[in-house]
C-alpha positions in Angstrom: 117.0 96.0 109.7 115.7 93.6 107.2 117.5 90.5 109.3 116.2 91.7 112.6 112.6 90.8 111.0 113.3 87.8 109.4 114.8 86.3 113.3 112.1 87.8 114.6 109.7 85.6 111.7 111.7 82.4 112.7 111.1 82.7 116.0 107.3 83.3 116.0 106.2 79.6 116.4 108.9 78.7 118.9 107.3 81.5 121.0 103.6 80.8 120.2 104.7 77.3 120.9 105.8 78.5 124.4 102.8 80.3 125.4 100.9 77.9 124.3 102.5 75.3 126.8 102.2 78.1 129.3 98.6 78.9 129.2 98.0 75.6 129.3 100.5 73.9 131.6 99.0 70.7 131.9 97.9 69.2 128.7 100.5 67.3 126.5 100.3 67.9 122.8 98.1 65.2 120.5 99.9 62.1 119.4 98.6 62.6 115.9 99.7 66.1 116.1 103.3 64.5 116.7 102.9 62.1 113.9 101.9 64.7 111.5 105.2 66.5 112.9 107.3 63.7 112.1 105.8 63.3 108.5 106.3 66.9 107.5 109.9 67.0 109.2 110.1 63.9 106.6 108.5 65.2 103.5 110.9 68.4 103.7 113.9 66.2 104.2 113.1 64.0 101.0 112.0 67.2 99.1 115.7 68.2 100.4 117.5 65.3 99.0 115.4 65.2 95.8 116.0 68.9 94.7 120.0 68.3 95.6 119.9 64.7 93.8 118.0 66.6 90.7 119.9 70.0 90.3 123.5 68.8 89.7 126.2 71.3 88.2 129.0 69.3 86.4 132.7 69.8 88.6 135.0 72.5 87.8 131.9 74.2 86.1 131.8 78.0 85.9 129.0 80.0 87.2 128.2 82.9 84.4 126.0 85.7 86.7 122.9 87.3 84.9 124.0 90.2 82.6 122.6 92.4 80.3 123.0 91.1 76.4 124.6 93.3 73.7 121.3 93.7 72.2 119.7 94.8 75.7 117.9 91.5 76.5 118.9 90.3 80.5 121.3 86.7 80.1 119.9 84.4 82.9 122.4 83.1 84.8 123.9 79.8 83.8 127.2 77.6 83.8 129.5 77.1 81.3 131.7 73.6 81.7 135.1 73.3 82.2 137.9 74.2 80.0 
């Protein structure tokens, strides 16, 4: 059930987009509102490539899950390189 609300969640603004255009059928949307579009689509995209370009796990490496310790302390998850 949980996915059913998480679509629903991603297509909220595609429909408040839509019934926006519909109550209003002939005004055209700002040209800074556009622009201010374009620069967030941007800003994610870089934020993208800097977080992949930043957060780089060596080839072959093993991924070690969390676990709990022997002495009862919770491991974080990490990776170990390769043998």
């Amino acid at each position: 059930m949980a996915y059913l609300l998480e679509f629903l969640l991603f297509l909220s603004p595609f429909a408040l987009f839509a019934l926006w255009q519909r109550l209003n059928p002939g005004r055209e949307v700002a040209g800074a509102v556009v622009w201010l579009l374009l620069a967030g689509v941007g800003c994610g995209i870089a934020g993208a490539v800097w977080y992949a370009r930043s957060v780089r796990i060596e080839a072959g490496a093993i991924y070690v899950p969390a676990h709990v310790g022997p002495d009862g302390r919770v491991v974080p998850g990490h990776t170990v390189p390769p043998k």
